[in-house]
Structures are given as C-alpha cells and as structure tokens.
N, C-alpha and C positions, 0 to 999 in steps of 0.2 A: 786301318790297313786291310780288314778283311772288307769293308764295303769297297773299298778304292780294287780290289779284284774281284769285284763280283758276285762278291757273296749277298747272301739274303740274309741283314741284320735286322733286330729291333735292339734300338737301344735306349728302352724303357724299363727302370727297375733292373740295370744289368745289364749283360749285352746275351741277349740269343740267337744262335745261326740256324737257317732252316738247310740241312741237306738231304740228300737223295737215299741216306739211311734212314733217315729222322732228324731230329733235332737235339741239339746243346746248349747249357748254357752257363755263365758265370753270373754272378752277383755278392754281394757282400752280406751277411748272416746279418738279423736280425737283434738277434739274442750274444751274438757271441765275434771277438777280432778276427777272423776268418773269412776268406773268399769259400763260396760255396759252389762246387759242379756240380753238373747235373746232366744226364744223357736220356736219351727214349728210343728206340728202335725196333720194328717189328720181329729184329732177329738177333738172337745171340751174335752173330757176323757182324752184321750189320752195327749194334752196338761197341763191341771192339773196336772197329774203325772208327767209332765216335772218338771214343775215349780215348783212340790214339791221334786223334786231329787233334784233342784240348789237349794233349800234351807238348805235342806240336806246336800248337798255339803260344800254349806258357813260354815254351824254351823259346822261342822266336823274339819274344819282347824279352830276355835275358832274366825268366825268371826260376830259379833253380828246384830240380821235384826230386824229392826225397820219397819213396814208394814204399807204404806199409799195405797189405795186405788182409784185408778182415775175412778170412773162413768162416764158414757155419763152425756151429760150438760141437767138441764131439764127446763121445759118451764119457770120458774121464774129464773133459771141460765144466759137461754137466755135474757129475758126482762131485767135483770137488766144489760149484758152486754151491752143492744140497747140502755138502761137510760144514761149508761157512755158514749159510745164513739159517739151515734149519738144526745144527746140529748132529746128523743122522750118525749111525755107524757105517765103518766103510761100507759094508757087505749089506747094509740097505739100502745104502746112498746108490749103490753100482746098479741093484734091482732097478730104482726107481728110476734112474739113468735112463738106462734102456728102454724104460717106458715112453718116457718124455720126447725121446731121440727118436722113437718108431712116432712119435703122434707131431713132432714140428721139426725135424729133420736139421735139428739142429739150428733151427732161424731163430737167433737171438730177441726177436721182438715177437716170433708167434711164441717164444718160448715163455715169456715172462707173460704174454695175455692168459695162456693157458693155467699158469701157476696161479694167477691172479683168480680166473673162475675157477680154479677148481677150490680155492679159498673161500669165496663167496657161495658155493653152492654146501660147503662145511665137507667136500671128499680130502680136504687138507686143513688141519685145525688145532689150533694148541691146548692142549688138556692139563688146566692148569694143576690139578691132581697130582700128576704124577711131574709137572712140568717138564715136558717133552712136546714134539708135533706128533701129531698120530697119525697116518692115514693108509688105506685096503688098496695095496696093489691092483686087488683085482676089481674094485671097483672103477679105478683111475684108467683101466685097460680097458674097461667096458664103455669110458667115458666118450662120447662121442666128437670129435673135435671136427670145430666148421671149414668147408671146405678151402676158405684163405682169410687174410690176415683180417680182412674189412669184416667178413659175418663174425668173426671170432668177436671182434672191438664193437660190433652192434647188437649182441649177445650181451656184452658187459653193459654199455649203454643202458639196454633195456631192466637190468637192474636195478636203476637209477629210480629212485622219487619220482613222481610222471613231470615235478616242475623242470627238474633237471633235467630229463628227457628233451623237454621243451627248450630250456635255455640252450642248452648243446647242436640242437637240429637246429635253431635259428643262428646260431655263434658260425656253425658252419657255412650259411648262406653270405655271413656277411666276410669270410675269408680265413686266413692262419691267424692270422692275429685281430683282435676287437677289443674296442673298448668299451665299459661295463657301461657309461651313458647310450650308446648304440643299442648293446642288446635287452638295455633296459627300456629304451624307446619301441622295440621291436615284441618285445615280449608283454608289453603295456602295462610296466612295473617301474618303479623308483629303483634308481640306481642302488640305492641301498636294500629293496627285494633283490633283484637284480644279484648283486652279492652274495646274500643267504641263496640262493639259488643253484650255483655254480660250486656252494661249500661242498656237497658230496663228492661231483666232481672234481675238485680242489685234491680233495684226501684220496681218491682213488688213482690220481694219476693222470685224468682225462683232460687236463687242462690245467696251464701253469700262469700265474701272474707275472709281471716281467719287474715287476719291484714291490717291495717287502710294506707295504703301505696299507696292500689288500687288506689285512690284518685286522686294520683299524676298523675299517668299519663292520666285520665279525663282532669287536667285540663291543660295539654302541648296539648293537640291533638287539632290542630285548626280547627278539624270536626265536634267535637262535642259543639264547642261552647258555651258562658255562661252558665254556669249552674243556672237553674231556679228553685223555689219550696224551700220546706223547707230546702235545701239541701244548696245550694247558700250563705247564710247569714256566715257559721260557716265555708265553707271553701273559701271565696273571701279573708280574709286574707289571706292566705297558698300563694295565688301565684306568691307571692315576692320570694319563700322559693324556687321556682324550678328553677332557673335558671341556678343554680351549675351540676347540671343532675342526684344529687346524688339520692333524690327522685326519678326520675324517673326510673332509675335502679333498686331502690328495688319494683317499683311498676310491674317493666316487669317482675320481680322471684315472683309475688304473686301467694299465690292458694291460692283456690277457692274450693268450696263446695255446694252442693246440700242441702239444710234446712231438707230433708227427702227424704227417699228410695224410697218412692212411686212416688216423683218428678222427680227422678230419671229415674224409670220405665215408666212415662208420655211421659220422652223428647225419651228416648228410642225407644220407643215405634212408633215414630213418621217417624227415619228413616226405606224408604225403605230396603227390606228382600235381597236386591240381591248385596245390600252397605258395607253389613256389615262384610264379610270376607274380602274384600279389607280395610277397616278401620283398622282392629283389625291387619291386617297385616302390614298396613305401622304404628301404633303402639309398634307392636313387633317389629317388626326394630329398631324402636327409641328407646324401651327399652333395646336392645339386644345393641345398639353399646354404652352405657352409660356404662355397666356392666361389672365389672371384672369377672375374674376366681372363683375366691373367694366371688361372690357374697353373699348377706344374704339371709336367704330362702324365704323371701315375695317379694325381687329383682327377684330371680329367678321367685317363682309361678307366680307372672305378668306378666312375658315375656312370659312363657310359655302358658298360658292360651290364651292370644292373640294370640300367633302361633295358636295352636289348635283352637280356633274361625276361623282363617283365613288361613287351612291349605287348604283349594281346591283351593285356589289361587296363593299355593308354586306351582313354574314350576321347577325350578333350581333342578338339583338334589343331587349339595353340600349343599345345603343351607336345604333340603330337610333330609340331612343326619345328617347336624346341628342342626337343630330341634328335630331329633329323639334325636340323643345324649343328648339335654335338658332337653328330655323326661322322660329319663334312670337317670338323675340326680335327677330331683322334683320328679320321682318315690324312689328314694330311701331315698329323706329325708322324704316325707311322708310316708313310710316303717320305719324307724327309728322309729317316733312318733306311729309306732299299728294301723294308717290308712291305710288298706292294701285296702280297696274300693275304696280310693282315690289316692291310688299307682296305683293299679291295671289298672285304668283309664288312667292317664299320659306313662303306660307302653305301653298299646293297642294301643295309640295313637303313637309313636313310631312303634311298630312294623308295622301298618298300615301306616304307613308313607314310611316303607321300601320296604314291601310290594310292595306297588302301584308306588313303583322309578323303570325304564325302563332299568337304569344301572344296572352295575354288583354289586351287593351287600354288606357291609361290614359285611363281615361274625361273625368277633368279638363282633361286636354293636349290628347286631340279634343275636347271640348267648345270649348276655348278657341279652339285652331285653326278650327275652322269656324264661329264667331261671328264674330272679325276677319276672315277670309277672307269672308263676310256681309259685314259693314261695308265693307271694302273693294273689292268687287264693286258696292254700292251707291256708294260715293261716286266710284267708277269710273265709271260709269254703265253698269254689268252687271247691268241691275232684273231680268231674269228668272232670272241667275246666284241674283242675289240672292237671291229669292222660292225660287227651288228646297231653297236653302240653310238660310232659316231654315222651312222646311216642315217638315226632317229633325230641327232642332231644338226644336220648338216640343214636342211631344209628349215629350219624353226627361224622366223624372221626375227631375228638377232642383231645386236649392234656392228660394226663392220670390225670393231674388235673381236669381240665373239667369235665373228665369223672366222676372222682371223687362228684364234685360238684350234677350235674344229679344226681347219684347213691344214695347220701345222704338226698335229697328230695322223690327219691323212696323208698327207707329203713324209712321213717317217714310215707309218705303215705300209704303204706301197712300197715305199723303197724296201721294207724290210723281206718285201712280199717279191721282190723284183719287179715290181712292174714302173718299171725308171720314166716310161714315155705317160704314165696316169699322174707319177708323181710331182714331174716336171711341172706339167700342168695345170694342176691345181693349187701350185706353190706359187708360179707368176699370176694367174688370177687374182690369187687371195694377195699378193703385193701389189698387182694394179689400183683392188680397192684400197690399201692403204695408201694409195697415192706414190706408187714405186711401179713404172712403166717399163719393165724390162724387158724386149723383147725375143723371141723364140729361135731369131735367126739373128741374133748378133754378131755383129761385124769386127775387124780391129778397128775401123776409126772409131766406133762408139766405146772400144775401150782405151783408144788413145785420149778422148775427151774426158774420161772418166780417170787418169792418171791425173790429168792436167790440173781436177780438181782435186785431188787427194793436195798434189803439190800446192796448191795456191792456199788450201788451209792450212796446210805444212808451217808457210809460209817463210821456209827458209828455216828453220828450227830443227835441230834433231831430235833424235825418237826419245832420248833420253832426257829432254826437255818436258815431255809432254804427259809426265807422271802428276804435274799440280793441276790440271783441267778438276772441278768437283766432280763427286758420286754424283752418280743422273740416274734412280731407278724409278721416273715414272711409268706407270703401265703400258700407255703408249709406245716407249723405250722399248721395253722387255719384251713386247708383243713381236713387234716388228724385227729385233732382233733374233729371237727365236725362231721365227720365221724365213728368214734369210739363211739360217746357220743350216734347217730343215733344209730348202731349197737346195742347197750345195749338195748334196747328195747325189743325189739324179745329176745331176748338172756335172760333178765331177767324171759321171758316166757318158754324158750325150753331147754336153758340148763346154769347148774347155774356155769361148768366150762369156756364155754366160755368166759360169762358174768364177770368171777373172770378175767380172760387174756387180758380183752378189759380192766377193771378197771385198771389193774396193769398196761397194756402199755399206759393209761392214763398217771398216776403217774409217770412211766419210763420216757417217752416222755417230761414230763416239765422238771424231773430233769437232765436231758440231754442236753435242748437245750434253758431251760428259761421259766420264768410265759408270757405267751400268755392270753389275757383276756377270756381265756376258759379255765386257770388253774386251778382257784375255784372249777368250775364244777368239774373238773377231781376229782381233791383232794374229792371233798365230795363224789364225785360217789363210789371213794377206800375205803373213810369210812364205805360207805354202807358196801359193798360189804366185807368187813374185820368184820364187825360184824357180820352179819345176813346170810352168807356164808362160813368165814372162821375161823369163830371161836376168832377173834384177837381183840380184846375186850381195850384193852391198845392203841392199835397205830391205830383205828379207834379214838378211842377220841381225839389223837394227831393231826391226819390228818381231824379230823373235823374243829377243833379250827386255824388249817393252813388255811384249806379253808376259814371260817369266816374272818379271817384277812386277807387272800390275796383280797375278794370279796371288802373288807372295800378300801382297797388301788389301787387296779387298778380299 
C-alpha cells in the first residue's frame, strides 16, 4: 500500500520507509514473537511525526495499539531497585539514588552500564565479612561518567581480556547477530577458541547466545577449566552428556547476539580505522563463497555491503568485476521495492568499482550499471543526476535495443522536464529504429488504417475472449513496449493522432505476439485513447475491463 502511493520502501529484512523527517521501520525480532519499530529523526518533531505515521500505519491494516509508555527511572525507582538487589537501608538507598540519577538521568541502560563499572572498578563490592555491599558515596560522586551510552560500554569493553576485546570488535564488524564459526574464521581461531573467547563476555552481559548449547563446548575446552560462580552448580551435571560430541557440535553452529545496538557500536567502535576494510573483506568472501546464484535478498545485501565496506582493499580485477556485478544485482532488487536511494548507491558503488579497474572494461556490465543507476536517479528525483547520465550513454554504439532502452528514459525525462517537442522526438526516432514508422504529422486516415487492423486481429472476438493469448515477455516485447507507453506522453500533449497510433500499436502488439506484463498498460492506455479521442465509447469499456482482468492475473 505504501509503495503503490509513493512512498520510498525497502522491503528487505522488514519493511523501511524513507521520509522527509527520517526514516521508520518494522520487522520481526530476532530473539523474541514480536514486530519490532524503530524511528530516526534529526529532531524531536520530526520524530513524533515518525512515530505517529507507524501508528497510522498499524491502524490502517486493522492492527490494534495498545500504548505503554517507558519513562526514564526516577530517584524512588532507582532506591527501590538498590533496596532489591543490593540490600541497602532506606536512607542509603535514597543517598545513593540521587547520585546515580545526577550521573545517567535516569536512562535505564546508562544506568545499569554505570553500576556495572562501578563494580568492576571495586567503588561497589560485597564484603563478604560483614556480608553486606559496601561503597563511598563520595567516591561514586567523584566518579567520572562518559559522556554517552557507547564510551560508557567501550570503557567496560576495554576491561575485557585483550582476546575478548578482539572477539567483540570483530563480532561487531560482522553485524547483531554472528555465529561462532564466522568469528572464529575472522579471529583466526577454532570455533571452539572462538568460544573460550567470548566466556568473559558471556558473564558480563556483553553478548548473549541465542540457544543454551553454547554451554557445551565451555565445558569440553580443557582451557577454560572448572566453571566457577553461580554458573558451575546447574551445569556440573551436564558433563557426563558430552562425551558423544554431539553437544558439542551444536555448541560450534551457535550464534550469538549483541543485548543492544549501542553495544554493538561500543565493540565497534574499538577496532582500529585502517582494520576495517580488510575485515569486512575477508567477511564478504565468506559470505560470497556460502551463497548461491539464487541467493535471498538479505544473503545478497550482506555480502554486498561488506564488499562495499572493504572495496579499497579489492586488487583483483575479476574479483573486482564480480563485485560490481553484485552490485548491479542488490541494485535492482532494491529498485524492485521503490528504494531508488538505496539502489542508486549499490549502483555507484559498481560503476566506481569499474571505473577505477586498470583492465579493459566490461562494457555490458557498465552499460548496464549506468542505465539503472539513470533510472534510478530519475525516479529519485536526481533529473540532472540523470540527464548527465544518460548523455554519457546515449552516444555509445550500442545494440538498437539498447539504444532503445536510453531513448525511453530520455522521452520520460523531458517530458518530466517539459520539454514535450525534445521528447516527442526522440521517442519516434528510437521506434523508427525498432522498425515502428510513426509519423510526426499524422493524419486520420493513418489512424483509420490502424483501427482496421486492430479489428482484423480482433477478428470478430470480444475483448473478454482474448484473456487465453500466452505470457509473451521476451525483451524485444518489453523494450518496445515500454517505449511506446514513454512516447504517449508528449504525444498526449502535441498531438492526439499520434497519441491514437501509439495506443493502437499498443493493443496490435499484445494481440500479436502475447500479454507481456505491460499489456494491462497498453489495453487501458487504448481505452483511454478510444474514448476521449476516438470517439468508441463501447470497445473502450471492453478494453477497460480486459485490462482490469489482465492486471488481476499477470
């Protein structure tokens, strides 16, 4: 519903809408039975009006919103959480409150990072003596908290074992979620290092396993040794159970997950700038040799995305060429979904990739890339992007298809540009070479001949006969179709015998050679054009009601 008005969807992993505040998006959680929102906006305004379109959105498809509200936490929030889990007395609880509430303003997640380091640094600590927590207000007041949530969580990070360090900042490269064969590929360790790796972060929080399997192979690694702590008691059973290996084979397929985005962004954040196209590159390798032809489209954007992170580190100039080609693919499925900003991008990144190859160039792969990259500039609304674009290609001696194809983006551009008499123009040209002779001053006899033959393929049949003709989408078809459809533009502006020749060779064309999924079009175009110019009032409604049911079926 929202592309069919206009909006600018991707609907990969979800559906996300780009607007003039920012952007929104839905998808289904990972981890848990839940559709999950999500907004971004330069401005609190701005935002709102997000949040009030998805609501909008929900109700529309009749899906009912039930609205809880989550506040920041406030100082009796906090004291009674310090009553629970640490014990305190009211009248410490309240002090320490106030402290916490001046240092994370009550943000639920900078709240629990800071309790955390201030645990790890021993200014919060259980004294088992006296068995109580202990800790100096006034040290806690003096404590310096980082300026947002990511230094605060790259702070804890850096606590970390330097392996873990390392597993963390590369888990991060390769997304929210990984699996322990990946970051063990990446960290140039065994799945099961790989494991002992990730233990510290396991217990701190910084990373969660998505199934209880992990376990297993903790406790086969004789590196890691007894397991101690609350942890020990519930699995010292279990390790009768791994002897088989079976366990431990699903423990090496586990993955793994980040608890949040911003954690995410911390570990991130962590590796060196000059690491991280070679990463995202032996990445896309790994994702690239896993995937078929037929990949699914969030198989492909991963691979792809990675390349592009780690294209100044492609040397190879096949490999170079197969990247573009990727390029030219994830460009066109997000072209498919009405995301031409996010085509557009995948596209550039391809042609810049051909671009800067020292070999001789694959001329059909630029060709191609920088036509979609055209198209989608245009339907962007990048008209000058555009024009630039197809200027470069218009001249390049090209097949008369080709040529065709060009010609049919510049006959939409002009028109889009007004300039009806350029577009005219180049739209009968480019059907001449396909061997469609239209002329510029057409007459009624040339459109009385051109009835004649509608009827004589007709052949006496009604319109609602001629739904069994077969699917026809050879390129040939499609080209010159599209072409025609372009053409009518201008044509509806300059002159309305054209505009009746291009209708009818519409109409001719399917009945000829087959419904192409541009035959709807056509058929309703002749509708028009049979009412509102020709006077034919009957076999316009005929040919309306064909086109409605062809549209319904292909």
């Amino acid at each position: 519903n929202l592309a069919a008005a206009g909006a600018e969807v991707t609907a990969i992993d979800g559906v996300r809408v780009n607007e003039a505040d920012g952007w929104w998006l839905l998808r289904a959680s990972n981890t848990q039975a839940v559709i999950v929102a999500r907004a971004e906006s330069a401005s609190a305004a701005g935002l709102e009006r997000l949040k009030e379109r998805v609501r909008t959105e929900l109700r529309r498809v009749g899906v009912g919103i039930h609205e809880a509200y989550l506040p920041a936490l406030t100082v009796p929030d906090i004291a009674e959480l310090l009553r629970d889990s640490l014990g305190c007395e009211p009248a410490q609880s309240t002090e320490l409150a106030h402290v916490l509430y001046d240092k994370t303003y009550g943000n639920p997640l900078s709240l629990r990072q800071f309790l955390l380091s201030l645990h790890q640094e021993g200014l919060l600590h259980f004294d088992h003596a006296v068995a109580s927590w202990q800790f100096s207000l006034a040290d806690i007041q003096s404590r310096q908290v980082a300026g947002n949530v990511v230094e605060s969580l790259a702070a804890r990070i850096r606590l970390q074992p330097p392996r873990t360090q390392r597993a963390l900042m590369l888990a991060a490269c390769i997304g929210s979620q990984f699996e322990l064969s990946s970051l063990g590929a990446l960290c140039g360790l065994s799945p099961l290092e790989a494991a002992e790796a990730l233990w510290p972060a396991l217990r701190e929080g910084l990373c969660l396993p998505l199934d209880e399997e992990y376990r297993f192979a903790l406790l086969t690694d004789p590196v890691v040794g007894p397991l101690a702590g609350p942890l020990a008691d519930p699995l010292a059973g279990q390790l009768e159970t791994c002897c088989d290996g079976r366990e431990l084979d699903l423990a090496l397929q586990t993955t793994y997950r980040f608890p949040h985005e911003r954690v995410r962004q911390a570990a991130g954040s962590l590796l060196p700038p000059d690491e991280l196209p070679g990463v995202h590159l032996m990445l896309a390798r790994r994702l690239h040799a896993r995937c078929t032809d037929a990949a699914e489209d969030q198989a492909l954007i991963d691979q792809v995305n990675h390349y592009n992170r780690g294209s100044r580190e492609l040397t190879d100039p096949s490999e170079r060429r197969e990247v573009a080609r990727l390029n030219l693919a994830a460009g066109l499925r997000s072209k498919a979904t009405s995301a031409f900003s996010e085509a557009s991008a995948y596209l550039q990144a391809g042609v810049a990739l051909l671009d800067s190859d020292p070999s001789p160039p694959d001329s059909d792969l630029a060709f191609r890339l920088h036509l979609e990259l055209a198209e989608c500039s245009y339907r962007g609304g990048l008209l000058e992007r555009a024009e630039e674009l197809l200027a470069l290609l218009a001249p390049q001696p090209r097949s008369d298809l080709d040529r065709a194809r060009v010609a049919t983006l510049q006959v939409e551009l002009c028109a889009t540009r007004g300039r009806m008499d350029q577009a005219l123009e180049v739209g009968l040209a480019a059907l001449e070479r396909l061997g469609v002779a239209l002329p510029r001053a057409a007459d009624e006899p040339l459109v009385a001949l051109a009835l004649a033959e509608l009827r004589r393929l007709l052949d006496g049949r009604a319109c609602s006969e001629l739904l069994a003709p077969p699917a026809a989408d050879s390129d040939e078809l499609l080209v010159l179709q599209r072409l025609l459809l372009a053409t009518c533009a201008p044509a509806l502006v300059l002159s309305p015998n054209v505009l009746s020749l291009l209708a009818l060779r519409l109409a001719t064309t399917s009945l000829r050679h087959g419904h192409s999924r541009l035959a709807a079009a056509g058929y309703a175009l002749y509708a028009v054009v049979a009412a509102n110019v020709l006077g034919r009032y009957a076999e316009a409604h005929a040919f309306g009601r064909l086109a409605l049911e062809l549209d319904r079926r292909i």
